[in-house]
C-alpha positions in Angstrom: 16.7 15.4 -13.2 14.0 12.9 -14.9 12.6 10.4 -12.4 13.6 7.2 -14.4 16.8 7.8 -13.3 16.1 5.6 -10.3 13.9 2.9 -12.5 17.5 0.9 -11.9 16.3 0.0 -7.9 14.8 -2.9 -7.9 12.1 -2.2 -5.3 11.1 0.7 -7.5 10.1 -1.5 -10.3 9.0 -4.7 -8.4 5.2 -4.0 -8.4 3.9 -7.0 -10.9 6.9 -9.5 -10.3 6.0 -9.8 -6.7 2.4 -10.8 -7.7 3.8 -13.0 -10.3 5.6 -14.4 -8.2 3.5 -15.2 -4.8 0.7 -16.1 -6.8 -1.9 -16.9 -4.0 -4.7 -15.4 -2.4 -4.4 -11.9 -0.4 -6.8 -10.8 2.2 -8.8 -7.7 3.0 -9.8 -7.6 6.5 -13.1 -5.1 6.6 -16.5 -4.4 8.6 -19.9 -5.8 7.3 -20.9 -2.6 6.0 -17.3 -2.5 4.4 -17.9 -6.0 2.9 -21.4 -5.3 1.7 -19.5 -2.0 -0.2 -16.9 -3.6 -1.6 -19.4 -6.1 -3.2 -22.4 -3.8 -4.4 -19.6 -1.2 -5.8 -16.4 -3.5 -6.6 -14.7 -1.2 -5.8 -12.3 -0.6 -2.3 -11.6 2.1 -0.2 -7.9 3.3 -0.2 -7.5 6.1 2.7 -5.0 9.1 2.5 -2.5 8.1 4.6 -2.3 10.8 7.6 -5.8 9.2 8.5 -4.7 5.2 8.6 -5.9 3.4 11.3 -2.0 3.3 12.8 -0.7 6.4 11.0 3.1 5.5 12.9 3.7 3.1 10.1 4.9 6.1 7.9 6.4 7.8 10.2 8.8 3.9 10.7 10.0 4.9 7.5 11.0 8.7 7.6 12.6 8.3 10.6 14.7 5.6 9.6 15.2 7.8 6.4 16.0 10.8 8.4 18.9 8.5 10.5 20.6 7.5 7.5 20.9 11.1 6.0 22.5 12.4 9.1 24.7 9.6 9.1 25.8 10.6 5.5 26.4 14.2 6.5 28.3 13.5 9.1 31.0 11.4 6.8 31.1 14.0 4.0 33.1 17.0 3.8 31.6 18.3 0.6 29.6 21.4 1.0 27.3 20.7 -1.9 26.9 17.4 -0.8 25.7 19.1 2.7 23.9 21.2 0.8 21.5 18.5 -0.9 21.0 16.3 2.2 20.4 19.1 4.5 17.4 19.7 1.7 16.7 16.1 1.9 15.7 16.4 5.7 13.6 19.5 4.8 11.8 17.9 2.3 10.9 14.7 4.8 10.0 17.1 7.7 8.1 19.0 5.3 6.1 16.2 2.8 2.7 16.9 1.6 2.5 14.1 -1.1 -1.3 12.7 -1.5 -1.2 9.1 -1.2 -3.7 6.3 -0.9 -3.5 2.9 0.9 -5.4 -0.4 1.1 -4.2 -3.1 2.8 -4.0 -6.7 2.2 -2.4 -9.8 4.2 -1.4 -13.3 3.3 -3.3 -14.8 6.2 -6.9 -15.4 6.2 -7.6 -16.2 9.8 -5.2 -14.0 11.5 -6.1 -12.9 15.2 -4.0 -9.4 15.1 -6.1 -8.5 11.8 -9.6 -10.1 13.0 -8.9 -7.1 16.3 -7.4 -4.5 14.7 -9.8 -4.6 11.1 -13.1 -6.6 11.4 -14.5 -4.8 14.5 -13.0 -7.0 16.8 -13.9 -10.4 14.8 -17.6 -9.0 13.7 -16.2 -8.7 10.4 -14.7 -10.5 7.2 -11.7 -11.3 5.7 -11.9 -11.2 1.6 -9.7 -13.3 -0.2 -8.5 -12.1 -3.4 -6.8 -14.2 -6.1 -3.4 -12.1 -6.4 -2.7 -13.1 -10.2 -5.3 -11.1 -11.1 -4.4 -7.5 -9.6 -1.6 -7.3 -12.1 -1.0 -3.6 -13.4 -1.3 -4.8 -16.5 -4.2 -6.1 -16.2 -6.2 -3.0 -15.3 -7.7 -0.4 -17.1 -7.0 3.3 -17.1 -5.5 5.1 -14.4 -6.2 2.5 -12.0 -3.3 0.8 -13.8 -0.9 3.1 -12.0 -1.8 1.8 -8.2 1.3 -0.1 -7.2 0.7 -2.9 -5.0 3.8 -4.6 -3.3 4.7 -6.8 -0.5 5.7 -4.5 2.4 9.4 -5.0 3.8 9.9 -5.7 7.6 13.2 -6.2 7.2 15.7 -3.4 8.4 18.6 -4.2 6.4 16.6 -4.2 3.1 14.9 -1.3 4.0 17.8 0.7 4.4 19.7 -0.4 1.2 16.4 1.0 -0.8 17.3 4.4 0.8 21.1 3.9 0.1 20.4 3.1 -3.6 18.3 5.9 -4.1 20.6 8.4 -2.3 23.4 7.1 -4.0 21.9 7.4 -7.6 21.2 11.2 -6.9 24.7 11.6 -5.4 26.3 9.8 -8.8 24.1 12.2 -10.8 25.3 15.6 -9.0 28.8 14.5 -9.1 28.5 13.6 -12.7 26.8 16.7 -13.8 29.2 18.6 -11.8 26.5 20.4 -10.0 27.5 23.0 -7.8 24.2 25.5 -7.6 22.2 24.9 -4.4 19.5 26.0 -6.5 19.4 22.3 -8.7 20.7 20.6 -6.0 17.5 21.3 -4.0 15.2 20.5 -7.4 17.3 16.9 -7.1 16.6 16.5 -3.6 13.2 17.1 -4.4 12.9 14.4 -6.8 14.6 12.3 -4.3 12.1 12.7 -1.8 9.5 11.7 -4.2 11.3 7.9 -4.8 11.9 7.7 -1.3 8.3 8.4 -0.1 7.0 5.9 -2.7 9.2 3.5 -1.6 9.3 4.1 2.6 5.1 3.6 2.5 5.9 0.2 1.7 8.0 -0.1 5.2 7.3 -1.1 8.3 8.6 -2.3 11.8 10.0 -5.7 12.3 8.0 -6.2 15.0 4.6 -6.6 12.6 6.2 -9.5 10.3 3.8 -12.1 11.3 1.0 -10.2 9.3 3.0 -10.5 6.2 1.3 -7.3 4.9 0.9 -6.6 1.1 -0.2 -2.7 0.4 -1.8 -1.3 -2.6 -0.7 2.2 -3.0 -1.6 5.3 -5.5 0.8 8.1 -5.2 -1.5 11.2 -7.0 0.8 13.0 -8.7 -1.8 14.5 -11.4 -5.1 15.8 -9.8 -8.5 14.1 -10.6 -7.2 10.9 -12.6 -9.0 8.5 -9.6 -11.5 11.2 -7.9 -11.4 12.3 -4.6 -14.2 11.5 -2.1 -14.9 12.0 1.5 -16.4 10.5 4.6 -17.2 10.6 8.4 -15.1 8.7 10.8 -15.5 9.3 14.3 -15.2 13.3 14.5 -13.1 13.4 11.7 -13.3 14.4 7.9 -11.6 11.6 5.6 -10.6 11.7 2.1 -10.5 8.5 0.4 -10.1 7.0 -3.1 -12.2 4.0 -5.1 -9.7 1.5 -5.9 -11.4 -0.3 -8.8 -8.6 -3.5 -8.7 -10.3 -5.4 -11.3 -9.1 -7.6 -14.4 -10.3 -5.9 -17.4 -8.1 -7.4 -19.6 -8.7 -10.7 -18.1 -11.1 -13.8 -19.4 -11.8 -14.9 -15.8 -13.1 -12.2 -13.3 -13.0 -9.9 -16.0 -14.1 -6.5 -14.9 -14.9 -7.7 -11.3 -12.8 -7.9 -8.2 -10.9 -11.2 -8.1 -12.5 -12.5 -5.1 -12.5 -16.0 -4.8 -12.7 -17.0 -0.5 -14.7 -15.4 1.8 -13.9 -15.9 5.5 -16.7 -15.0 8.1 -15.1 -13.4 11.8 -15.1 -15.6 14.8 -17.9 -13.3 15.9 -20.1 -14.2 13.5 -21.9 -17.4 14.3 -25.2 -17.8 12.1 -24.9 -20.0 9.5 -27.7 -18.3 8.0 -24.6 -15.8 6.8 -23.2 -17.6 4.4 -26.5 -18.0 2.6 -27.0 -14.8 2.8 -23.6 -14.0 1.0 -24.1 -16.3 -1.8 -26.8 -14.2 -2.7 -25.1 -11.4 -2.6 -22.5 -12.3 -4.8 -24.7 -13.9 -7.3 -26.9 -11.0 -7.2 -23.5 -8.4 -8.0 -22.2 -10.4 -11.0 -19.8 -12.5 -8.7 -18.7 -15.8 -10.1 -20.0 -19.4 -8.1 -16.6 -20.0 -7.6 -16.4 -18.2 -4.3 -15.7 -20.3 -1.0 -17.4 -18.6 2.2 -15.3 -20.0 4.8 -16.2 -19.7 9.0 -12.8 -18.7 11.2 -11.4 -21.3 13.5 -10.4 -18.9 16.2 -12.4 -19.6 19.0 -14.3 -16.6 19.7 -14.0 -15.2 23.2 -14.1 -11.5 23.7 -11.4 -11.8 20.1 
């Protein structure tokens, strides 16, 4: 079973129409130290995703997954139908897929980010001009992070599912499968679509963040290297997302940043100098607006 089998699902496909067709500015909410890395290396810090800051957000999806599987099983009376949705579960319960996340929002000045991302509004929000962090417009492999809108909406999220089951359902009935053995290898494919597709999910209840996520699903070792850092007590593994336009005349071969927003924390003007010179210094262009929040700042 080839994977373009399911290249007929919208959402699978989406990546660079969404961009097209927001067209604004997204924002990474990060540290200082996370700021002053992003601008010295251009580069920015995706994290596996067992070690996100709210790791639940995956587990949202396989669990709303999981519910519509057993719904399925409980309709069907064909045993090799059973058969490839009982492997379906197995395959959720069981995932190991290396995937990387960095996350971006379409608000600037949002209190729930300023808390939960910029050290309680000590950091920055870094505004980045989306119709430049088309695929296309990036060179090899970072050409193959996907970054999408993430879906809050229940409904949606469950047809994605539902057209991806259904695609490997159409394809096992068509071939007229009836060894458990292929059946499995389909479900297995399966679960790939679907784990691409459920990291890009999330509760309802998180709408007002209006989260966009870039994503890169390893499925070949040592394309985008793997590195490592300390946080807390714990041993991270990360990945450099080098996001920028090479195939671009403006921002070309640097991070499309364009707005720089300082935390409600951060109070000395003498920052925004200071920034200036730090993006002139990296290469950045004099377009870049550094911006103060208008939260007031009061224990943010």
């Amino acid at each position: 079973m080839k994977e373009d089998l399911f290249n007929n699902v919208d959402f699978i496909k989406s990546d660079d129409k969404m961009l097209e067709k927001y067209n604004g500015v997204l924002y990474h909410y990060t540290t200082v130290e996370g700021l002053l890395g992003i601008i010295n290396t251009n580069v920015i810090f995706a994290t596996s995703y067992p070690f996100l800051n709210d790791s639940s957000e995956i587990v949202y999806g396989r669990r709303l997954c999981k519910s519509i599987i057993n719904a399925r099983m409980e309709k069907t009376e064909d045993d090799i139908l059973n058969v490839f949705y009982k492997e379906c579960l197995k395959q959720i319960d069981s995932n190991n897929f290396r995937i990387y996340i960095t996350c971006f929002c379409e608000r600037g000045n949002l209190l729930s980010q300023w808390r939960g991302y910029a050290k309680n509004g000590l950091g920055f929000s870094l505004g980045l001009e989306s119709k430049y962090l088309l695929s296309k417009m990036r060179k090899t492999p970072y050409d193959l992070i996907k970054i999408k809108k993430v879906e809050y909406d229940t409904l949606k999220q469950k047809d994605v599912i539902n057209k991806l089951l259904n695609e490997a359902v159409k394809y096992i009935e068509e071939e007229k499968i009836e060894e458990d053995k292929i059946v499995c290898e389909v479900a297995k494919v399966v679960n790939k679509k679907i784990e691409e597709c459920i990291v890009f999910f999330k509760d309802p209840a998180f709408e007002e963040e209006k989260e966009w996520r870039a994503i890169y699903y390893e499925k070949e070792e040592g394309l985008i290297k793997t590195k490592y850092r300390a946080r807390s007590n714990r041993i991270v593994d990360y990945k450099e997302f080098d996001l920028s336009p090479t195939f671009a005349d403006t921002y070309k071969d640097k991070l499309p940043v364009c707005e720089i927003i300082c935390g409600p924390g951060i109070e000395n003007t003498a920052t925004n100098e200071v920034i200036q010179k730090l993006l002139k210094d990296n290469g950045f262009a004099d377009r870049v607006n550094i911006l103060n929040s208008s939260i007031p700042f009061k224990n943010v």
